[in-house]
N, C-alpha and C positions, 0 to 999 in steps of 0.2 A: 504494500500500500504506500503509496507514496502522498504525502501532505508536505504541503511548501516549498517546493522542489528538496525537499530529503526524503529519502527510501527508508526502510524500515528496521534495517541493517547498522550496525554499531559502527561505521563510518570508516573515514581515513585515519581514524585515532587507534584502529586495530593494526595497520602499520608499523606504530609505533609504540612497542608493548613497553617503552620505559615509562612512557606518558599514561599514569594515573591520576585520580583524583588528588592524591596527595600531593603528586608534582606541579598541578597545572597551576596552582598559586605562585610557587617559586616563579614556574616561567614566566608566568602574567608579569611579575615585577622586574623580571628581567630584561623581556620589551620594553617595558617601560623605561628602565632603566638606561638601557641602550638609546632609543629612541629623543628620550629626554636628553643625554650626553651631547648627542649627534646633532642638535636643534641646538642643544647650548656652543657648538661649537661654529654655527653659521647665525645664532638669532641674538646671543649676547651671554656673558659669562655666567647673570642670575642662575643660566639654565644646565649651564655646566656647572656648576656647583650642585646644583638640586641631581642631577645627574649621576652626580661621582654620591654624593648622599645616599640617595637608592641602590645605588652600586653597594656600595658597604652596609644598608641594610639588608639586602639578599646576601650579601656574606654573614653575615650575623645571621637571617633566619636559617639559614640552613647548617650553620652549627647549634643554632639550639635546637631546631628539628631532630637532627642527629643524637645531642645531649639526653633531650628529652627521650626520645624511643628508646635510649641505652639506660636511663632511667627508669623507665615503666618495667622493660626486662630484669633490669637486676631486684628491683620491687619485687617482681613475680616471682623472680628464682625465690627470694628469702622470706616471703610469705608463704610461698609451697613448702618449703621444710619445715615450720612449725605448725 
């Protein structure tokens, strides 16, 4: 069945089996990120700054992403043994 020109079928994101739910955040901010850089470097330095900002906050979320999931695992291990 097709509604709105999309099919019914799990799309072009089957492709690309890295791209889960939980990634598509990071990437969203990444474009942005980039995109924002790349605007700050033809449209005035405001935007390059705001740029390199989001940059370093996708560095940060993705080590607390990481932190945090190595967190809940180690939770888990030492709740299961008592």
């Amino acid at each position: 069945m097709i509604m709105g020109g999309f099919s019914d079928h799990q799309g072009y994101l089957d492709l690309l089996p890295w791209v889960v739910n939980e990634n598509t955040g990071l990437i969203i901010l990444l474009l942005l990120a980039l995109t924002t850089f790349y605007a700050g470097i033809h449209l005035g330095w405001r935007l390059f700054i705001v740029g390199i900002f989001l940059g370093l906050a996708l560095i940060g979320a993705t080590y607390l992403e990481e932190f945090v999931w190595i967190s809940k695992k180690c939770n888990f291990f030492l709740f299961s043994i008592f």
